[in-house]
C-alpha positions as CSV (number, residue, x, y, z in Angstrom):
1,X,25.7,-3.3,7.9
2,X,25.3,-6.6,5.9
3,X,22.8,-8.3,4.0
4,X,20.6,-11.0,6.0
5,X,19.8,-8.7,9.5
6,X,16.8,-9.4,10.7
7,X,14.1,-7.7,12.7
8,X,10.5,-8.6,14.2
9,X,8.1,-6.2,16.2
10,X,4.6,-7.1,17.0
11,X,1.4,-5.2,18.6
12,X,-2.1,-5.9,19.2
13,X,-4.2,-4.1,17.5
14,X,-5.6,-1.0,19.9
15,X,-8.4,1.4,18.8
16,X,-5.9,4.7,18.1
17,X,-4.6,1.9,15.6
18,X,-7.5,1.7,13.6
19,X,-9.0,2.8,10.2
20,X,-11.5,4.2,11.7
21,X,-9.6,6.4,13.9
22,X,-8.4,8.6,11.0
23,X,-11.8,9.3,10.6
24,X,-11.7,8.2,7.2
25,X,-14.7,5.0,7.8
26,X,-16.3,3.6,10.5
27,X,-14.4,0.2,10.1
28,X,-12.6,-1.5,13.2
29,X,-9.5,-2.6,11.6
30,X,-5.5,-2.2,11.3
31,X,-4.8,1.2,9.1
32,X,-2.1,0.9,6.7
33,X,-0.2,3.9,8.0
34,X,0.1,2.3,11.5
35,X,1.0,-1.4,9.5
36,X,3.7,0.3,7.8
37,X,4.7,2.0,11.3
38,X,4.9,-1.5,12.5
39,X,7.2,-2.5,9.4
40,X,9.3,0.3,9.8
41,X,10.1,-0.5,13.2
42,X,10.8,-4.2,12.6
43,X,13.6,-2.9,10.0
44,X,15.1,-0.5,12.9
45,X,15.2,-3.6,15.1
46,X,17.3,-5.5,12.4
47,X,20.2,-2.9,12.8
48,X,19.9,-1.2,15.9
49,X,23.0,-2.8,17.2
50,X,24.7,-2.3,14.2
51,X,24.3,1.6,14.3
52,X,26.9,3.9,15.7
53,X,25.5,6.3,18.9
54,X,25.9,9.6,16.5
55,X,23.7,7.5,13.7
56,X,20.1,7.9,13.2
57,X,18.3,5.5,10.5
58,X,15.5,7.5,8.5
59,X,13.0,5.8,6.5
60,X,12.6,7.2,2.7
61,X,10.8,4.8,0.7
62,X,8.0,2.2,1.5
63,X,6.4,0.0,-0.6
64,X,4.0,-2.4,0.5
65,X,0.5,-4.2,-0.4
66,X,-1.6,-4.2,2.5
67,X,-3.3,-7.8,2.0
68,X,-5.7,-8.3,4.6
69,X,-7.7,-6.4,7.1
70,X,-6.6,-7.1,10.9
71,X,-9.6,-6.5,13.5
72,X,-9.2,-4.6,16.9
73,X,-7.8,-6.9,19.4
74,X,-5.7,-9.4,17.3
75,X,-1.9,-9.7,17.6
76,X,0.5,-8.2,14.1
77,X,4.2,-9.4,13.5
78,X,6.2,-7.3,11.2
79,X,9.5,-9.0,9.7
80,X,12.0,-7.5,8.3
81,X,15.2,-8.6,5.9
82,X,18.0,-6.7,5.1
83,X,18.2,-7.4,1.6
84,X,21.2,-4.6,0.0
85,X,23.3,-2.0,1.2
86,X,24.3,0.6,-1.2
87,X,27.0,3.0,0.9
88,X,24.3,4.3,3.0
89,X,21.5,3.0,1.7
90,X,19.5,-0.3,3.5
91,X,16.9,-2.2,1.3
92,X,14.8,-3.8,3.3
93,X,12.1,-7.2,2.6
94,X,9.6,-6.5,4.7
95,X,5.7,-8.5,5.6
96,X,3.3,-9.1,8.5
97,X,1.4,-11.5,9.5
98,X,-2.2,-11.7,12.7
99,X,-2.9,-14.5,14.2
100,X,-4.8,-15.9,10.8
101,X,-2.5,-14.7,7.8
102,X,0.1,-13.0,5.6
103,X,-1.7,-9.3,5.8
104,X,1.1,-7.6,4.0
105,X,4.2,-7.9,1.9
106,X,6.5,-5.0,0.4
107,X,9.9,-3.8,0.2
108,X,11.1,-0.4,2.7
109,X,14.5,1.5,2.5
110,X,15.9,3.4,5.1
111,X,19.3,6.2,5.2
112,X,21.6,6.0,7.8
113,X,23.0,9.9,8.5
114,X,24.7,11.3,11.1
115,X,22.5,12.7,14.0
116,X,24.7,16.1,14.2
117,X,24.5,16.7,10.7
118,X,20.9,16.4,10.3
119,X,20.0,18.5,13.8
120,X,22.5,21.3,11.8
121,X,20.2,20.8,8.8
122,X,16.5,20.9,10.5
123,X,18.4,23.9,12.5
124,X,19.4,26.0,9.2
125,X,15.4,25.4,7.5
126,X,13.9,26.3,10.7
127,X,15.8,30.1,10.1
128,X,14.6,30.3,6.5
Protein backbone atom coordinates (compact mmCIF):
# COMPACT_ATOMS: atom_id res chain seq x y z
CA UNK A 1 0.00 0.00 0.00
CA UNK A 2 1.16 3.65 -0.63
CA UNK A 3 0.11 6.99 0.32
CA UNK A 4 -2.27 8.83 -2.33
CA UNK A 5 -4.97 5.68 -3.04
CA UNK A 6 -8.06 6.81 -3.57
CA UNK A 7 -11.59 5.68 -3.11
CA UNK A 8 -15.32 7.04 -3.81
CA UNK A 9 -18.70 5.29 -3.02
CA UNK A 10 -21.95 7.05 -3.21
CA UNK A 11 -25.79 6.13 -2.31
CA UNK A 12 -29.03 7.84 -2.17
CA UNK A 13 -30.29 8.29 0.73
CA UNK A 14 -33.18 5.37 1.46
CA UNK A 15 -35.40 5.34 4.56
CA UNK A 16 -33.51 2.20 6.61
CA UNK A 17 -30.71 5.06 6.18
CA UNK A 18 -32.25 7.48 8.23
CA UNK A 19 -32.05 9.10 11.70
CA UNK A 20 -35.17 8.34 12.22
CA UNK A 21 -34.97 4.74 11.61
CA UNK A 22 -32.86 4.18 14.79
CA UNK A 23 -35.74 5.29 16.46
CA UNK A 24 -33.85 7.82 18.11
CA UNK A 25 -36.23 11.15 16.33
CA UNK A 26 -38.62 11.41 14.02
CA UNK A 27 -36.31 13.36 11.58
CA UNK A 28 -35.99 12.18 7.78
CA UNK A 29 -32.35 12.50 7.31
CA UNK A 30 -28.76 10.71 6.75
CA UNK A 31 -27.67 9.06 10.27
CA UNK A 32 -24.10 9.33 11.11
CA UNK A 33 -23.58 5.63 11.61
CA UNK A 34 -24.71 4.89 8.07
CA UNK A 35 -22.48 8.28 6.78
CA UNK A 36 -19.51 6.77 8.40
CA UNK A 37 -20.62 3.26 6.72
CA UNK A 38 -20.50 5.13 3.51
CA UNK A 39 -16.83 6.47 4.48
CA UNK A 40 -15.64 3.35 5.43
CA UNK A 41 -16.44 1.77 2.33
CA UNK A 42 -15.05 4.56 0.11
CA UNK A 43 -11.56 3.79 2.11
CA UNK A 44 -12.01 -0.19 1.22
CA UNK A 45 -12.52 0.91 -2.41
CA UNK A 46 -9.09 2.87 -2.35
CA UNK A 47 -7.20 -0.52 -1.64
CA UNK A 48 -9.19 -3.26 -2.67
CA UNK A 49 -6.82 -4.09 -5.49
CA UNK A 50 -4.07 -3.64 -3.45
CA UNK A 51 -5.05 -6.37 -0.95
CA UNK A 52 -3.86 -9.90 -1.03
CA UNK A 53 -6.98 -12.75 -1.37
CA UNK A 54 -5.99 -14.09 2.40
CA UNK A 55 -6.20 -10.18 3.61
CA UNK A 56 -9.18 -8.64 5.11
CA UNK A 57 -9.04 -4.71 5.90
CA UNK A 58 -10.88 -3.91 9.45
CA UNK A 59 -11.77 -0.48 10.41
CA UNK A 60 -10.56 0.62 14.13
CA UNK A 61 -10.76 4.22 14.42
CA UNK A 62 -13.16 6.83 12.91
CA UNK A 63 -13.12 10.29 13.34
CA UNK A 64 -15.37 12.43 11.67
CA UNK A 65 -17.73 15.79 12.04
CA UNK A 66 -20.91 15.08 10.58
CA UNK A 67 -21.55 18.79 9.03
CA UNK A 68 -24.78 18.80 7.51
CA UNK A 69 -28.08 16.89 7.53
CA UNK A 70 -28.71 15.00 4.06
CA UNK A 71 -32.70 14.45 3.48
CA UNK A 72 -34.30 11.11 2.21
CA UNK A 73 -33.88 10.92 -1.47
CA UNK A 74 -30.64 12.93 -2.24
CA UNK A 75 -27.44 11.40 -3.60
CA UNK A 76 -24.01 11.12 -0.83
CA UNK A 77 -20.34 10.73 -2.19
CA UNK A 78 -17.80 9.56 0.27
CA UNK A 79 -13.99 10.18 -0.58
CA UNK A 80 -11.34 8.75 0.68
CA UNK A 81 -7.27 9.49 0.79
CA UNK A 82 -4.82 7.23 1.83
CA UNK A 83 -2.82 9.52 3.74
CA UNK A 84 0.11 7.04 5.89
CA UNK A 85 0.91 3.60 6.26
CA UNK A 86 2.47 2.49 9.39
CA UNK A 87 3.48 -1.55 8.76
CA UNK A 88 -0.11 -2.44 8.88
CA UNK A 89 -1.68 0.45 9.69
CA UNK A 90 -3.78 2.76 6.81
CA UNK A 91 -4.68 6.42 7.80
CA UNK A 92 -7.19 7.45 5.91
CA UNK A 93 -8.62 11.43 4.87
CA UNK A 94 -11.92 10.91 4.55
CA UNK A 95 -15.40 13.59 3.58
CA UNK A 96 -18.77 13.46 1.80
CA UNK A 97 -20.48 15.57 0.09
CA UNK A 98 -25.03 15.58 -1.40
CA UNK A 99 -25.93 17.11 -4.08
CA UNK A 100 -25.77 20.78 -2.15
CA UNK A 101 -22.49 20.46 0.14
CA UNK A 102 -19.52 19.23 2.14
CA UNK A 103 -21.71 17.17 4.86
CA UNK A 104 -18.69 15.70 6.54
CA UNK A 105 -14.99 15.65 7.00
CA UNK A 106 -12.81 13.38 9.34
CA UNK A 107 -9.93 11.19 9.41
CA UNK A 108 -10.60 6.82 9.47
CA UNK A 109 -7.88 4.04 9.97
CA UNK A 110 -8.19 0.69 9.01
CA UNK A 111 -5.79 -2.81 9.86
CA UNK A 112 -5.00 -5.02 7.28
CA UNK A 113 -4.77 -8.88 9.02
CA UNK A 114 -4.73 -12.01 7.57
CA UNK A 115 -8.26 -13.62 7.14
CA UNK A 116 -6.99 -17.17 8.64
CA UNK A 117 -5.57 -15.72 11.51
CA UNK A 118 -8.43 -13.73 12.61
CA UNK A 119 -11.24 -16.69 11.70
CA UNK A 120 -8.56 -18.85 14.30
CA UNK A 121 -9.03 -15.88 16.69
CA UNK A 122 -13.04 -15.27 16.52
CA UNK A 123 -12.85 -19.34 16.67
CA UNK A 124 -10.80 -19.60 20.07
CA UNK A 125 -13.27 -16.59 21.94
CA UNK A 126 -16.29 -18.23 20.63
CA UNK A 127 -14.93 -21.54 23.06
CA UNK A 128 -14.34 -19.26 26.02
Amino acid sequence: MVPGLTGTCDMVVKDEDLVSSLGAAAIHVLSTPRLIQLMEAAALEAIKDYMSSGELSLGTRVSIQHLSATPLGMKVTAHALLKRVEKNHLFFLVDAYDEKEKVAEGEHERLLVSKDRLVQKVAKKRER
